[in-house]
C-alpha positions in Angstrom: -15.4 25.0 -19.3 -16.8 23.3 -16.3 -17.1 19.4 -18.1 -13.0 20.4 -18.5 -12.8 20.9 -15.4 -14.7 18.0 -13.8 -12.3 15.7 -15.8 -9.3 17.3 -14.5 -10.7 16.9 -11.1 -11.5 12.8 -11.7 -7.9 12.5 -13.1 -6.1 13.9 -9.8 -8.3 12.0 -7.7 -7.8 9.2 -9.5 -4.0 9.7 -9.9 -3.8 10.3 -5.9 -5.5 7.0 -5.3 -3.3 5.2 -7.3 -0.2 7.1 -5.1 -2.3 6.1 -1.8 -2.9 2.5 -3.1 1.2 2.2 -3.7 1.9 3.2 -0.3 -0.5 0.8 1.0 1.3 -1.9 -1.1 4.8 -0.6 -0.5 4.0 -0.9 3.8 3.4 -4.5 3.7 6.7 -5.4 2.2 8.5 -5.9 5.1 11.8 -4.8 6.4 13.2 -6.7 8.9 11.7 -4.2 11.5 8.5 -4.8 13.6 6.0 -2.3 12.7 1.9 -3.2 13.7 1.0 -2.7 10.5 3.2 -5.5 9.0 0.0 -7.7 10.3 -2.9 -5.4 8.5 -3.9 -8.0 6.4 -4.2 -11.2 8.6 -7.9 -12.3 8.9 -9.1 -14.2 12.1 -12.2 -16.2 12.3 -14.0 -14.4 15.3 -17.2 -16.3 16.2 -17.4 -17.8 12.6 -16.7 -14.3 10.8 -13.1 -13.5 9.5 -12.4 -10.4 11.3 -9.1 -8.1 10.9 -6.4 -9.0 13.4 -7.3 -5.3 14.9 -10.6 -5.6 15.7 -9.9 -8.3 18.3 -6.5 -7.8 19.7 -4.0 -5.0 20.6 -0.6 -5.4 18.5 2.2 -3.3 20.2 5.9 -3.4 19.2 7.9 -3.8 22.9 11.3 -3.6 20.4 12.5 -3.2 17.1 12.6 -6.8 16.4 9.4 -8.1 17.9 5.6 -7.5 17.7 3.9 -8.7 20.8 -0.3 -9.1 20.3 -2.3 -9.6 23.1 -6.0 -10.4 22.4 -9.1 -9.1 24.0 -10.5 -12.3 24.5 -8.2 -15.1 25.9 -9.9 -17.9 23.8 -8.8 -16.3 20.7 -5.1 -16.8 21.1 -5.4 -20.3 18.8 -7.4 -18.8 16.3 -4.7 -15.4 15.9 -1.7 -17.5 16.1 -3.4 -20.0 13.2 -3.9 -17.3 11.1 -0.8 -15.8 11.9 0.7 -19.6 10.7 -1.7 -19.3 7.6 -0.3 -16.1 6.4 2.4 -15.5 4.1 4.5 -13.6 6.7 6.8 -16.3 7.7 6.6 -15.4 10.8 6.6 -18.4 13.1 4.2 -17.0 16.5 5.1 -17.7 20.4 2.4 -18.1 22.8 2.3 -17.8 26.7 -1.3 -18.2 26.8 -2.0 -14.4 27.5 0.1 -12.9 24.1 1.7 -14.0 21.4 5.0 -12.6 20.3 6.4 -12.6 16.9 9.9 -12.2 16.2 11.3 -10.8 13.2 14.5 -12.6 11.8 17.2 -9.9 10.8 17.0 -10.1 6.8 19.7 -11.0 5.0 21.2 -8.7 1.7 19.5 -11.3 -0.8 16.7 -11.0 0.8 17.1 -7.2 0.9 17.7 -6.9 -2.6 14.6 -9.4 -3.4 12.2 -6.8 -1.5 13.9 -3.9 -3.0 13.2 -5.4 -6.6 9.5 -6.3 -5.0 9.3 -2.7 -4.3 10.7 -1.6 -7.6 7.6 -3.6 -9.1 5.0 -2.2 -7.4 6.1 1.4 -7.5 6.5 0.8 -11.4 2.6 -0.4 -11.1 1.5 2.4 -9.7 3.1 4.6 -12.1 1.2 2.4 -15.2 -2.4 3.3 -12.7 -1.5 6.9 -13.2 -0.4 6.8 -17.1 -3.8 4.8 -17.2 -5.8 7.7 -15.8 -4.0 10.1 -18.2 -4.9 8.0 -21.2 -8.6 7.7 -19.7 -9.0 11.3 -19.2 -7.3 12.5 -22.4 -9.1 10.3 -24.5 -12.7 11.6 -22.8 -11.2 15.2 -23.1 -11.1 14.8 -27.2 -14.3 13.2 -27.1 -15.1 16.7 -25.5 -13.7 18.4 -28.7 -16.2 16.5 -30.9 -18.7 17.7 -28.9 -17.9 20.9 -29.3 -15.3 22.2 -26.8 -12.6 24.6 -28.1 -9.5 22.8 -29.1 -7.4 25.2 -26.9 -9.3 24.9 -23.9 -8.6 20.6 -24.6 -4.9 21.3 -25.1 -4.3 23.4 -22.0 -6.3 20.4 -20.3 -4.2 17.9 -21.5 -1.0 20.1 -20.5 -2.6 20.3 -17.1 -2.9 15.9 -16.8 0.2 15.7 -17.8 1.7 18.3 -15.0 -0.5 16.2 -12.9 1.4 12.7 -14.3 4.3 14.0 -13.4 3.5 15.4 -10.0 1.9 12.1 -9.1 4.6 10.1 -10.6 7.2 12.0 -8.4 5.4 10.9 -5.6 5.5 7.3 -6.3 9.5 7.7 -6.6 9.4 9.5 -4.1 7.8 6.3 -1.6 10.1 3.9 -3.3 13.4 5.8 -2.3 12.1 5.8 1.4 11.1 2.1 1.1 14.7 1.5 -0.4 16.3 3.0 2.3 14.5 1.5 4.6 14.7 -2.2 3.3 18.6 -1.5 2.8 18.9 0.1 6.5 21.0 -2.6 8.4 
Protein backbone atom coordinates (compact mmCIF):
# COMPACT_ATOMS: atom_id res chain seq x y z
CA UNK A 1 0.00 0.00 0.00
CA UNK A 2 1.58 3.19 -0.92
CA UNK A 3 0.24 5.44 2.49
CA UNK A 4 2.41 2.09 4.09
CA UNK A 5 4.92 2.92 2.32
CA UNK A 6 5.22 6.70 2.63
CA UNK A 7 5.33 6.13 6.51
CA UNK A 8 8.16 3.73 6.30
CA UNK A 9 9.91 6.12 4.21
CA UNK A 10 9.30 9.23 6.96
CA UNK A 11 10.47 6.79 9.69
CA UNK A 12 14.05 6.03 8.07
CA UNK A 13 14.40 9.55 7.25
CA UNK A 14 13.61 10.51 10.38
CA UNK A 15 15.57 7.79 12.19
CA UNK A 16 18.76 8.82 9.95
CA UNK A 17 18.46 12.32 11.05
CA UNK A 18 18.38 11.54 14.44
CA UNK A 19 21.86 9.22 13.65
CA UNK A 20 23.23 12.49 11.74
CA UNK A 21 22.17 14.90 14.54
CA UNK A 22 24.24 12.32 17.19
CA UNK A 23 27.26 12.58 15.20
CA UNK A 24 26.98 16.19 15.03
CA UNK A 25 26.64 16.23 18.82
CA UNK A 26 29.22 13.48 19.49
CA UNK A 27 32.02 15.89 17.17
CA UNK A 28 31.95 18.71 19.50
CA UNK A 29 32.90 16.85 22.55
CA UNK A 30 36.29 17.30 22.46
CA UNK A 31 39.22 15.06 22.72
CA UNK A 32 42.24 16.60 23.56
CA UNK A 33 43.13 16.70 19.74
CA UNK A 34 42.81 19.90 17.54
CA UNK A 35 40.44 19.23 14.89
CA UNK A 36 38.74 22.66 13.00
CA UNK A 37 35.63 21.58 13.63
CA UNK A 38 36.05 21.66 17.52
CA UNK A 39 35.23 25.64 16.74
CA UNK A 40 31.84 24.92 14.54
CA UNK A 41 29.82 26.60 16.89
CA UNK A 42 31.63 29.88 17.91
CA UNK A 43 29.59 32.94 16.60
CA UNK A 44 31.58 36.26 15.81
CA UNK A 45 29.96 39.53 15.49
CA UNK A 46 31.02 40.59 11.87
CA UNK A 47 29.86 44.16 11.07
CA UNK A 48 27.05 43.87 13.79
CA UNK A 49 25.81 40.36 12.56
CA UNK A 50 26.93 37.10 14.46
CA UNK A 51 28.58 35.21 11.76
CA UNK A 52 30.13 31.47 12.09
CA UNK A 53 33.77 31.53 12.89
CA UNK A 54 34.14 30.01 9.09
CA UNK A 55 32.68 32.52 7.19
CA UNK A 56 35.39 34.99 8.23
CA UNK A 57 38.53 33.24 8.95
CA UNK A 58 40.59 30.09 7.84
CA UNK A 59 41.12 27.58 10.83
CA UNK A 60 43.99 25.10 10.08
CA UNK A 61 45.49 22.60 12.47
CA UNK A 62 49.65 23.19 12.02
CA UNK A 63 49.80 20.04 14.92
CA UNK A 64 47.97 17.75 16.79
CA UNK A 65 47.76 19.97 19.75
CA UNK A 66 47.04 23.34 18.22
CA UNK A 67 44.52 25.10 15.98
CA UNK A 68 45.94 28.08 14.44
CA UNK A 69 42.99 30.75 12.81
CA UNK A 70 43.92 33.34 10.74
CA UNK A 71 41.14 35.86 9.74
CA UNK A 72 40.42 37.37 6.42
CA UNK A 73 40.25 40.65 7.69
CA UNK A 74 42.92 41.80 10.22
CA UNK A 75 40.51 43.98 12.39
CA UNK A 76 38.60 40.95 13.32
CA UNK A 77 41.20 39.28 15.35
CA UNK A 78 39.57 41.06 18.78
CA UNK A 79 36.21 40.15 17.92
CA UNK A 80 37.29 36.04 17.11
CA UNK A 81 39.48 35.82 20.05
CA UNK A 82 36.42 37.42 22.34
CA UNK A 83 34.23 34.99 21.18
CA UNK A 84 36.66 32.44 21.30
CA UNK A 85 36.95 33.76 25.37
CA UNK A 86 33.04 33.69 25.45
CA UNK A 87 32.68 30.14 24.50
CA UNK A 88 32.49 27.20 26.49
CA UNK A 89 35.67 25.67 25.00
CA UNK A 90 38.08 26.62 27.67
CA UNK A 91 40.37 27.33 25.44
CA UNK A 92 42.37 30.34 26.41
CA UNK A 93 43.38 32.15 22.56
CA UNK A 94 47.06 33.61 21.59
CA UNK A 95 47.31 36.41 19.34
CA UNK A 96 50.25 37.86 17.17
CA UNK A 97 48.18 40.33 15.53
CA UNK A 98 48.03 38.27 12.14
CA UNK A 99 46.46 34.69 13.85
CA UNK A 100 45.42 33.40 16.72
CA UNK A 101 46.54 30.09 18.00
CA UNK A 102 44.75 27.93 20.33
CA UNK A 103 46.38 25.24 22.22
CA UNK A 104 44.79 22.23 23.39
CA UNK A 105 45.79 21.03 27.01
CA UNK A 106 46.47 17.19 26.97
CA UNK A 107 43.23 15.85 28.94
CA UNK A 108 43.56 14.21 31.93
CA UNK A 109 41.68 10.36 32.60
CA UNK A 110 38.96 12.21 34.80
CA UNK A 111 38.39 14.31 32.31
CA UNK A 112 38.46 11.49 29.81
CA UNK A 113 36.08 9.54 31.60
CA UNK A 114 33.71 12.71 32.17
CA UNK A 115 33.47 13.15 28.18
CA UNK A 116 33.15 9.42 27.69
CA UNK A 117 30.03 9.54 30.08
CA UNK A 118 29.03 12.95 28.05
CA UNK A 119 29.15 10.81 25.09
CA UNK A 120 27.35 7.88 26.64
CA UNK A 121 24.48 10.53 27.16
CA UNK A 122 24.12 11.80 24.05
CA UNK A 123 24.37 8.57 22.16
CA UNK A 124 21.64 7.16 24.61
CA UNK A 125 19.55 10.52 23.32
CA UNK A 126 19.69 9.73 20.05
CA UNK A 127 18.69 6.24 20.49
CA UNK A 128 15.27 7.72 22.59
CA UNK A 129 14.90 10.19 18.92
CA UNK A 130 14.79 6.94 16.99
CA UNK A 131 12.43 4.87 19.54
CA UNK A 132 10.43 8.17 19.25
CA UNK A 133 10.02 7.86 15.54
CA UNK A 134 9.09 4.17 15.85
CA UNK A 135 6.33 5.03 18.37
CA UNK A 136 5.31 7.99 15.95
CA UNK A 137 5.13 5.93 12.98
CA UNK A 138 3.52 2.72 14.52
CA UNK A 139 0.97 4.63 16.16
CA UNK A 140 -0.02 6.45 12.55
CA UNK A 141 0.38 2.92 10.96
CA UNK A 142 -2.80 1.51 13.25
CA UNK A 143 -4.50 4.60 12.62
CA UNK A 144 -4.02 3.19 8.98
CA UNK A 145 -5.81 -0.05 10.11
CA UNK A 146 -8.95 1.87 11.15
CA UNK A 147 -8.98 3.33 8.06
CA UNK A 148 -9.09 0.41 6.39
CA UNK A 149 -5.63 -1.04 5.60
CA UNK A 150 -5.14 -4.83 5.99
CA UNK A 151 -3.93 -5.82 9.30
CA UNK A 152 -1.05 -7.87 7.66
CA UNK A 153 0.14 -5.37 5.49
CA UNK A 154 0.42 -3.05 9.19
CA UNK A 155 2.16 -5.86 10.87
CA UNK A 156 4.89 -6.50 8.17
CA UNK A 157 5.18 -2.54 8.38
CA UNK A 158 5.75 -2.45 11.87
CA UNK A 159 8.34 -5.57 11.52
CA UNK A 160 9.97 -3.44 8.88
CA UNK A 161 10.33 -0.02 11.68
CA UNK A 162 11.52 -2.08 13.88
CA UNK A 163 14.38 -3.67 11.53
CA UNK A 164 14.92 -0.03 10.85
CA UNK A 165 15.18 0.71 14.97
CA UNK A 166 17.61 -1.57 15.13
CA UNK A 167 19.70 -0.74 12.09
CA UNK A 168 19.67 2.93 13.16
CA UNK A 169 20.32 2.10 16.68
CA UNK A 170 23.50 0.07 15.60
CA UNK A 171 24.67 3.05 14.06
CA UNK A 172 24.49 5.22 17.03
CA UNK A 173 26.68 2.51 19.02
CA UNK A 174 28.45 2.27 16.45
CA UNK A 175 29.60 6.46 16.67
CA UNK A 176 29.87 6.12 20.38
CA UNK A 177 32.60 3.16 20.26
CA UNK A 178 34.70 5.46 17.78
CA UNK A 179 34.13 8.53 20.07
CA UNK A 180 35.27 6.25 23.02
CA UNK A 181 38.23 5.30 21.46
CA UNK A 182 39.01 8.28 20.55
CA UNK A 183 38.40 10.29 23.93
CA UNK A 184 40.39 7.29 25.71
CA UNK A 185 43.36 7.48 22.91
CA UNK A 186 46.34 8.91 24.92
Amino acid sequence: MEEIQLHLDEAKELMQKAVDHTAQELVKIRAGKAMPNLLDGIMVNYYGAPTPLQQVASVTTPDARTLSIKPWERNLISEIERSIVNSDLGLAPQNNGEIIILTIPPLTEERRKGLVKMAKAESESGKVSIRTVRKDINDSLKKLQKDGASEDDIKRAEDTVQKFTDQYSTKVDELLAKKEVEIMTV
